[in-house]
N, C-alpha and C positions, 0 to 999 in steps of 0.2 A: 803892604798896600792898604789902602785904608777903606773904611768902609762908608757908606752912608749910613745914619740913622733917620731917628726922624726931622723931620721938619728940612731936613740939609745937614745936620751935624753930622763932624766926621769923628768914628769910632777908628781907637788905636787898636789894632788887634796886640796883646799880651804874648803872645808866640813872636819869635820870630824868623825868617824862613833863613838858613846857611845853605849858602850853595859853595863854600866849601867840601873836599871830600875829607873825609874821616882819616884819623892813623889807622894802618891796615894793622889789624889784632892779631897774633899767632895762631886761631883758629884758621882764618882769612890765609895762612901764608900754609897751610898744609901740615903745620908742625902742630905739638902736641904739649902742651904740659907736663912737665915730669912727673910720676906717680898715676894718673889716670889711669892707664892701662890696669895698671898696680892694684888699685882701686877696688876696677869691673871684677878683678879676679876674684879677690877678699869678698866683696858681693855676692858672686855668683856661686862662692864655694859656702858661703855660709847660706845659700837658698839650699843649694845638694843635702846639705846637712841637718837643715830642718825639716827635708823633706823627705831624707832617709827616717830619722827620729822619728815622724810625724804614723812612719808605715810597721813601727816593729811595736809586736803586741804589745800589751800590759803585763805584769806580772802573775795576774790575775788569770791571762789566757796561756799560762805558760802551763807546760804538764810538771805534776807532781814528782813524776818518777821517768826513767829514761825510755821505758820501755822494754818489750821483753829483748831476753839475752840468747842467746843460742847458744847452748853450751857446749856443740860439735865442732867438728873441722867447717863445714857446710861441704863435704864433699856428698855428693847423691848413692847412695843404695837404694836402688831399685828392687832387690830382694827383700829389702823388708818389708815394702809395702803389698805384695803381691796380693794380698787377702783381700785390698780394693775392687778389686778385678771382680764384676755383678753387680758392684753395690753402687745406689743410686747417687747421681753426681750431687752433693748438697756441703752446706759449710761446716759442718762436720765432718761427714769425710774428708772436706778439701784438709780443714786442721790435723787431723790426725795424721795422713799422708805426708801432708807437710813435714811434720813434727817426726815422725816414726823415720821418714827417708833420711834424715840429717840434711839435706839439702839445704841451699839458701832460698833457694829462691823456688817458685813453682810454677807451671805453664799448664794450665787445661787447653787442649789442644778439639774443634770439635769437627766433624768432614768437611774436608773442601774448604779448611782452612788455612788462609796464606801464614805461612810461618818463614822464618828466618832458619839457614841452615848451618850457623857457627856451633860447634859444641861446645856445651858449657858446662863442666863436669860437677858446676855446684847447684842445679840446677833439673831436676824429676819433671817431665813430662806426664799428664793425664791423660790417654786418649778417653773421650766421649763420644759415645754414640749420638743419633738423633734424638732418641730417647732418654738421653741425660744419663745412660749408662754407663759407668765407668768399663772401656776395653781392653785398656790395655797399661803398664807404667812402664818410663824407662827413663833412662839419666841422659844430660846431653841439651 
């Protein structure tokens, strides 16, 4: 449609309008292109990947050594630690206990503590008093 300018001149507009409709495209019909799908996957799985990478240390924050080894069964003897029994609850005690009982694992247990009732035979018990006093040891 044309326009006016000035004076009365008419300006050709450079567009011009189709009122034609369009070929309907394979997006338009629901279908897909082959590989697309294909694609997001390759994508998506090289974001996981960098994103794993991105979260594991340095070499730098890696330890030197593996840490310590336990050279026992880790089954619990509670008999050998008996000599805890008075002595004040602290991380030295707790080490040696640890270490003396073969156990693996260790539980300071103190009153009127919710505990778990599975036994665990790799596994020494602390009782402590309120007073951080070691009362008692036992396996379990």
């Amino acid at each position: 449609m044309p326009r006016h300018g000035r004076a009365g001149e008419s300006i050709r507009s450079p567009v011009q309008i189709v009122k034609q409709p369009l070929a309907p495209t394979l997006l338009d019909s629901g279908h897909r292109p082959q590989g697309s799908g294909a694609m997001k996957r390759v994508g998506m799985s090289l974001v996981v990947v960098l994103g794993l990478a991105a979260c594991a240390p340095t070499q730098a924050l890696q330890p030197k050594s593996p840490g310590p080894q336990i050279a026992s069964s880790g089954e619990c003897h509670a008999d050998r630690v008996a000599w805890a029994v008075g002595q004040p609850w602290n991380q030295q005690v707790m080490a040696r206990v640890w270490k003396e009982s073969g156990a693996g694992l260790i539980r300071p247990l103190a009153p009127g503590q919710a505990v778990t009732r599975e036994y665990k035979p790799d596994r020494i018990n602390v009782l402590v008093d309120d007073k951080n006093v070691v009362t008692g040891v036992n396996c379990g």
